[in-house]
N, C-alpha and C positions, 0 to 999 in steps of 0.2 A: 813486193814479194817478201814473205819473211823466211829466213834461214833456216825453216826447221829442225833441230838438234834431234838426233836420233840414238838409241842406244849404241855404242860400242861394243864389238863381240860378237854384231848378229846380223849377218844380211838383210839389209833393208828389203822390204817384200815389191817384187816386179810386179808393176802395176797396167794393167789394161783396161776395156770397155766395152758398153751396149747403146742400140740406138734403137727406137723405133723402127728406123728406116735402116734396112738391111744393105751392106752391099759387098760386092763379091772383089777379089785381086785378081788380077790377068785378064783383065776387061778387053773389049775392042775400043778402039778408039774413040768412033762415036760414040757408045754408052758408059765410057767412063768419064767422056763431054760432061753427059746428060748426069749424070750421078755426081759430080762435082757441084753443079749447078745446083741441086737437089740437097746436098750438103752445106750448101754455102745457105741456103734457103731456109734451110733447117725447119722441115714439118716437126714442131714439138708432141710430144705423147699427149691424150684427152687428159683434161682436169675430171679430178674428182670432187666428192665432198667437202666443202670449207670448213673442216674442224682441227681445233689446235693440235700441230704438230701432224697435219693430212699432207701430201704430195701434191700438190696442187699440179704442177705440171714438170717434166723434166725434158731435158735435148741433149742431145748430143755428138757432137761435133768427128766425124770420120774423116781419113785422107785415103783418098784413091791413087793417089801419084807413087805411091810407095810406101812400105811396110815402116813401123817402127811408131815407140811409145809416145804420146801427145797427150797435156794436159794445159788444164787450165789452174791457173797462178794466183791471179788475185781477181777480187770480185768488189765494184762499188756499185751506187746507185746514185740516180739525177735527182731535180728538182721532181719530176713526174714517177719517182719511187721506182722508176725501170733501173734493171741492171744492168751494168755495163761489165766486161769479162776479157778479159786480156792473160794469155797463154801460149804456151810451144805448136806449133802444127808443121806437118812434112806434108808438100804439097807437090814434089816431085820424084821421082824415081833415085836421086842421091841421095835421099835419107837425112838430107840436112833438113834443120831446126828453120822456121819462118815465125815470127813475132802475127801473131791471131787476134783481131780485136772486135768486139759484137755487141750488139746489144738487143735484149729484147722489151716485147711490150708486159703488160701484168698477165697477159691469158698465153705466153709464151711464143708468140707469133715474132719471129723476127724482123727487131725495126732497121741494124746495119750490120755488116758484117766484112772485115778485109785483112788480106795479111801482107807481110812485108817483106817479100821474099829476097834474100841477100843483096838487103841495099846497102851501099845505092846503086849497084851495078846489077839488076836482076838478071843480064844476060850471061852471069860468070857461075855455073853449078858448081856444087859442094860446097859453098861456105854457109855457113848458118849463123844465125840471128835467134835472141831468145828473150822474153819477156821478163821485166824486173818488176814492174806494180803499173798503177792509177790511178788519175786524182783528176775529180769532175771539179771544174769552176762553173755553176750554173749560170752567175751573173754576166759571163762573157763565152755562155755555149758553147764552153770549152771542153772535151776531154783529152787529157795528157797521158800519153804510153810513152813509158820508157825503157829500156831495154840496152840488149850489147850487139851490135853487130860485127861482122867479124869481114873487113876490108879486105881490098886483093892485095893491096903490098904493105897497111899499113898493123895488120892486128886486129887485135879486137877494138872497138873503139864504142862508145858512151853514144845513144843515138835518141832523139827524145820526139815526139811527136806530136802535134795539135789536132787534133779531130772535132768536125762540127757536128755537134749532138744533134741539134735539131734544123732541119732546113726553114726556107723561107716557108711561110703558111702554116708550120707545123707539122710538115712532111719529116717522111725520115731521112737522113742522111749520113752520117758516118763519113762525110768528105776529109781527106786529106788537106789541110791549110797548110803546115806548113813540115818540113821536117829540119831537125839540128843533130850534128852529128858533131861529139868533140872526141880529137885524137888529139895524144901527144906526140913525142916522136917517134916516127917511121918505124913498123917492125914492133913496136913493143904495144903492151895490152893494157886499154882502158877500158874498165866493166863496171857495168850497174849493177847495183842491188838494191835500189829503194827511192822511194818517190814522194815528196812532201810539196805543197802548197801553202805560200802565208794570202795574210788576208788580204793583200793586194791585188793578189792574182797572179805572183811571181811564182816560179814552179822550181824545184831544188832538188839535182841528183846525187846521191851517194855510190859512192863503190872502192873501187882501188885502181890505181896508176901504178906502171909497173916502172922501172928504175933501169940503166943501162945495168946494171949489176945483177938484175933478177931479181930485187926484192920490190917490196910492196909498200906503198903509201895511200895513206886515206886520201881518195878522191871526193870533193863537193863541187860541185857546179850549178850557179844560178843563172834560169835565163827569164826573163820579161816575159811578159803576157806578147809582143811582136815577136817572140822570138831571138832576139839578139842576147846576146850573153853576157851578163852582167858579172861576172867574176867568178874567177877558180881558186880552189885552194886545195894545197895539198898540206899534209899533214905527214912528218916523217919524227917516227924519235929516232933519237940517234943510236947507231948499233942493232935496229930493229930490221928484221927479217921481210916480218910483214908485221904489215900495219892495213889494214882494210875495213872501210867505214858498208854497215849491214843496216843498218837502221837510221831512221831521218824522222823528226819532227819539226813543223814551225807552229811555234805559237806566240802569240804579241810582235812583240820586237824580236824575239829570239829564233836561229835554228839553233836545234842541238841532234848534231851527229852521233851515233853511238857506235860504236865494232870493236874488234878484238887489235893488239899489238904485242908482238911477240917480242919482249923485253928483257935482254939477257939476264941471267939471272933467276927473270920471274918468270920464265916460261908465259903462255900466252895470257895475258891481262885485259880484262876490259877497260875500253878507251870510252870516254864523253866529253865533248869540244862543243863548245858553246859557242855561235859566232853570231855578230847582231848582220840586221840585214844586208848595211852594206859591206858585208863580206869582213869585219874586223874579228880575229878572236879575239875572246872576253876570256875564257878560261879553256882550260885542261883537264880531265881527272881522271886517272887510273885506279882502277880496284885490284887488289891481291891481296890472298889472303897469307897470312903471317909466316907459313908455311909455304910460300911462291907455288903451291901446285896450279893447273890450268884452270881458266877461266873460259867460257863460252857464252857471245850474246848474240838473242833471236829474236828481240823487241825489244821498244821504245815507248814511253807515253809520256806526256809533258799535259800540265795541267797549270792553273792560275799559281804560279809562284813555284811549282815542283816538276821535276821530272822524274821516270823510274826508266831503271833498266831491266833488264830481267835474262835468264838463262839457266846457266849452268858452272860449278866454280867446286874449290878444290879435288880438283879430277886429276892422276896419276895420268901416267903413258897409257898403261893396259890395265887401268883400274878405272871401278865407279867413277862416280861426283854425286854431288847434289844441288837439287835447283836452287837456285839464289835470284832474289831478288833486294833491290838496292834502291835507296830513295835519297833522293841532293835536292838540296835548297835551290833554286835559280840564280841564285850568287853563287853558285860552285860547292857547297859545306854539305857534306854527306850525313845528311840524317838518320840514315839505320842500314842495316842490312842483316837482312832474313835467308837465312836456309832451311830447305826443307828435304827427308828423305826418307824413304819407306824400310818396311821391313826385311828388304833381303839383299840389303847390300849390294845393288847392284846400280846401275845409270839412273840418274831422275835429274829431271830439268822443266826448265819451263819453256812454251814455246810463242807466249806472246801475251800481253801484260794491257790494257784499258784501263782509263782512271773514271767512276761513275761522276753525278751531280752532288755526292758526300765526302770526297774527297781519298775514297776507298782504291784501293789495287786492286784488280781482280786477274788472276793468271788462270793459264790453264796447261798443259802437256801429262806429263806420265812422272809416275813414280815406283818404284819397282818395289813389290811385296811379295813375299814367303813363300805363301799358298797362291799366285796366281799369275806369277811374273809381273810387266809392267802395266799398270793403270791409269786409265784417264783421272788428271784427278786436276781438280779448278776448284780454286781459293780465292777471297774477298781480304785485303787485308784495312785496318780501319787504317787513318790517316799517320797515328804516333804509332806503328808497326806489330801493335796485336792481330791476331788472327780473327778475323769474325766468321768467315764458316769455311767449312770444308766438303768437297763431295765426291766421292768415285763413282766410275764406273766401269765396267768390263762384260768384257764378250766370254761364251761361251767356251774358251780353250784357255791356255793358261800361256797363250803368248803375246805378241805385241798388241798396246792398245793405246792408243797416243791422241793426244789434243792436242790440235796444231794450229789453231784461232778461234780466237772468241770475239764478240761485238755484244754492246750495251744497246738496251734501249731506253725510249725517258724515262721509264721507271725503275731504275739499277738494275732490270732484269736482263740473265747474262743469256749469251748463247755461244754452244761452244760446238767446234766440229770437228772432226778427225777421224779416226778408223780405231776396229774391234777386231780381233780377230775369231773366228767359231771355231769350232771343236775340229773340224776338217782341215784346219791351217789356214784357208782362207780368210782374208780383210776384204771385211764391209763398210763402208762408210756409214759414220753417225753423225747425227743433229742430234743435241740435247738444250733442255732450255731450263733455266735454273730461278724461283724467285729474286727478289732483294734480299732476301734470309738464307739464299741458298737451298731451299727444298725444288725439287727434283717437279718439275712442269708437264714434261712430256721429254720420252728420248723418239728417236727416230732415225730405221738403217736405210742405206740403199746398197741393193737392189732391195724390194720388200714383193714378197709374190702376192700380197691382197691388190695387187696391181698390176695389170695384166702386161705392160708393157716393159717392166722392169725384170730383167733376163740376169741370172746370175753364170761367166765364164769363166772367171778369177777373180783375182785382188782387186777392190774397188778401194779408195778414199778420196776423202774432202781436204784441200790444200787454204780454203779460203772463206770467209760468210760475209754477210754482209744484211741489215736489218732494215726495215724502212716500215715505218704503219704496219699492215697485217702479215705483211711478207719477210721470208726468212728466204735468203739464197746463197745454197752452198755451191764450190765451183771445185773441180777437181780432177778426177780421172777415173773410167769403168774399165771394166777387162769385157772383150767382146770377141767371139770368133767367128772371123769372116772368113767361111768354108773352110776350117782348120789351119788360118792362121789365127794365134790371137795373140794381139796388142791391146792397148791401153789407147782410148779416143777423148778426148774434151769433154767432161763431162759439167752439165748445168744442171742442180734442183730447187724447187721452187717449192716452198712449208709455209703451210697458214699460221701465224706465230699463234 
C-alpha cells in the first residue's frame, strides 16, 4: 500500500460506493445470510465494448454486517493477467476493519475471495485488522497479504499471509497456507506498510515497531517462502521520535527500505537503508534539505544499479512544500534531487515514482496551481535528472485532483490513477494513460453514465492500478447509498488499455 500524501489545510474528501448488486441495512437474518454470500460471490457488472480506455467490467465489494467505509488498497496481477485485490472490509456489526483478499477472472467472474477477521482470535469483536499491500510469486502459486492486526493483549502486531492462487487442476482457490504473525513486546504496536518480494521467493515487511517510550523505529521483517522468519531488523537514530519504514523494494541482492525519521533538529527527514539479503546493512541515507524544513515519503523504485525515492520536502508546520524526487547510486551516493511546484503556492507532492526499460522516473500526484487549485500532474524524468515530459490534468471544479499511482507497461507507456474532483464538489475516480513521450492516450472517470451500471452517490477514487496485456485495473473505493445510508464499498475496475 502506498502512503498517499495528501494536501494540508483541507479535509480529505469521505469516500463511499456502488454495486451492481444492490443491498439494503437492517436486514433479517436469513437474507442478510443470503446477501453476504452474494457479495462474497460478487456478480460483476456486463462488459462492454473492447476499446482503449472502455470499462470492460467493474464490482464491487459491500458489507452487510455493519455500516462504515471499506476500500480497496492495493491491486496486482498473476501469471494468468488476473487481478488480485487486497483491502479494509467490516464484516460485522462492530465496525472493525477485516483484511479482504480476492481475485477475479478477465470477464470479471470471481475466482477467490476471503477475509481475515481479527485474527488470530476471530471469536474476540472490535479489534480490527487492515490491509498494507501484495506480492504474487507465480513460480510457487504463491500470493502474499500483508497487513496489521491488532491482538487482544498484545497490540497491533505485523501479520503476513500465503495464499494459493491456483488449485490442483487449475481450479480456483484462494486457500489459506499459511499465516505469520510478528509482535514485539506485549502491549506495544507493530505495523505494516508495505510488501516486497526478491527473486528467491523470500517475501519482506516494512512498517514501524513501537519503543517502551512511545517512539518509533523502522520495522523490516524477512520471511522464507515456508514461512519461517528469517530476520528482523529495526532501525532507530538516536534522539528520533519516530523513525517509520512506508516503502520497500527488492531488487538483486539488495532491499532498500525507505520512510520518514524525525531527526532533531531536522524535523522529519527521509530515511533509505539499504540491507543485503541476509539481513546485514550496507548503508544509511537521510535527505534534508539545507534549511531542515519536513520531508515526506510515498514511494520507492529501485532499478539496475539505482534507486528513487519520491514525495514531498521542504514543507513548514502550516505551510506548502513541494514534490521532490531524489535518485542514489546502489552504493548509497545521491545523484540528484528534483523539486517540483505549481503556480500557487500551495501542497504539491508526489505520490508514487516507477522506473521504465530507459532508465527514466516517471511520478505522478498533484501540484497546486493559481487558477485551479491542485492538479494531477505525472512527469518522466530522463536518467541524469532532466525532465522529459510533463502532463496535467483536472476535473471540472477547481478543487482536489490527485494521482495517487501509476504502473508502466513494456512500452514506457505510463498509467496513472487517482480522483478529480467536478464542479459539484464531488470526486470521481480517473484512469489516464500517457505515451512514452507523455501525450495524453485516453483519460477515463468512474462512475461514467454511458454505462448503465455505474451509479454516482458521492466521492469515488482509485487507491491503486495495476497493468497486464490489454487489461488496466484500478482498485479503490465508490460512494453508494444503501436506502439512505451511504458508505464507501471496495471498489474494482477493469479498462481495455
Amino acid at each position: 500500500m502506498r502512503p498517499t500524501i495528501r494536501p494540508r489545510g483541507r479535509a480529505t474528501a469521505r469516500l463511499h460506493t456502488t454495486h451492481c448488486l444492490t443491498t439494503r441495512r437492517g436486514l433479517t437474518a436469513a437474507l442478510a445470510t443470503a446477501l453476504i454470500a452474494l457479495a462474497t460471490l460478487a456478480v460483476p457488472c456486463a462488459a462492454y465494448a473492447a476499446t482503449s480506455g472502455g470499462h470492460l467490467w467493474s464490482d464491487i465489494v459491500f458489507n452487510v454486517g455493519g455500516s462504515g467505509d471499506e476500500s480497496a488498497v492495493a491491486v496486482t496481477t498473476d501469471a494468468g493477467r488476473y487481478p488480485i485485490i487486497v483491502g479494509d472490509g467490516i464484516t460485522s456489526g462492530a465496525g472493525d476493519f477485516d483484511i479482504r483478499y480476492r481475485s477475479y477472472d478477465l470477464t470479471g467472474m470471481l475466482r477467490w475471495n476471503s477475509t481475515v477477521t481479527t485474527w488470530p482470535d476471530p471469536t474476540v469483536p472490535g479489534l480490527s485488522d487492515t490491509a498494507a499491500g501484495v506480492a504474487v510469486d507465480d513460480a510457487r502459486n504463491a500470493v502474499y497479504v500483508a497487513g496489521t492486526t491488532q491482538g487482544v493483549t498484545t497490540g497491533n502486531d505485523v501479520v503476513l499471509l500465503r495464499v494459493l492462487d491456483v488449485g490442483s487442476g487449475g481450479s480456483f482457490s484462494g486457500e489459506l497456507v499459511w499465516s505469520r504473525v510478528y509482535s514485539a513486546p506485549a502491549g506495544l504496536d507493530d505495523e505494516a506498510e508495505a510488501v516486497a518480494l526478491d527473486k528467491y521467493g523470500n517475501i519482506y515487511v516494512t512498517g514501524g515497531t513501537q519503543r517502551a517510550d512511545g517512539s518509533m523505529d523502522v520495522l523490516t521483517v524477512k520471511f522464507r517462502p515456508d514461512g519461517t522468519r528469517a530476520w528482523v531488523r529495526r532501525h532507530n537514530n538516536a534522539g528520533a521520535r519516530l523513525d517509520r519504514g512506508l516503502a520497500i523494494a527488492a531488487r538483486g541482492n539488495a532491499v532498500y527500505v525507505a520512510g520518514v525519521s524525525n531527526r532533531k533538529g531536522h524535523r522529519d527527514d527521509l530515511v533509505l537503508i539499504r540491507y543485503s539479503l541476509g539481513g546485514k546493512r550496507k548503508w544509511v541515507r537521510y535527505y534534508d534539505d539545507p534549511r531542515h524544513r519536513h520531508e515526506m515519503l510515498s514511494g520507492v523504485a529501485a532499478a539496475s544499479g539505482v534507486v528513487y525515492v519520491c514525495g514531498s520536502g521542504k514543507s513548514r508546520n502550516m505551510g506548502g512544500g513541494d514534490a521532490l524526487l531524489v535518485k542514489y547510486r546502489a552504493d548509497g551516493k545521491r545523484l540528484w534531487a528534483r523539486y517540483a511546484r505549481g503556480s500557487g503556492g500551495g501542497f504539491d507532492a508526489w505520490n508514487d515514482v516507477a522506473v521504465d526499460s530507459k532508465g527514466r522516473a516517471h511520478v505522478t500526484g498533484f501540484l497546486n496551481r493559481r487558477s485551479t487549485g491542485e492538479d494531477v500532474v505525472t512527469r518522466a524524468y530522463r536518467a541524469n535528472g532532466r525532465l522529459f515530459w510533463q502532463a496535467r490534468f483536472w476535473g471540472s471544479g477547481s478543487g482536489l485532483d490527485v494521482g495517487t499511482a501509476l504502473a508502466l507497461d513494456g512500452s514506457n507507456r505510463t498509467f496513472v490513477c487517482g480522483m478529480i474532483t467536478r464542479s459539484g464538489g464531488e470526486t470521481d475516480g480517473v484512469v489516464l494513460s500517457y505515451t512514452a513521450k507523455g501525450v495524453n492516450r485516453w483519460s477515463s472517470t468512474y462512475p461514467d453514465s454511458y454505462y448503465p451500471w455505474e451509479t454516482d452517490a458521492g466521492d469515488d477514487w482509485f487507491e491503486d492500478i495495476a497493468v497486464n496485456g490489454p487489461y488496466v485495473y484500478a482498485v479503490g473505493r465508490q460512494a453508494v447509498d444503501h436506502s439512505g445510508v451511504v458508505d464507501a464499498d471496495l471498489l474494482t475496475l477493469a479498462i481495455q488499455r
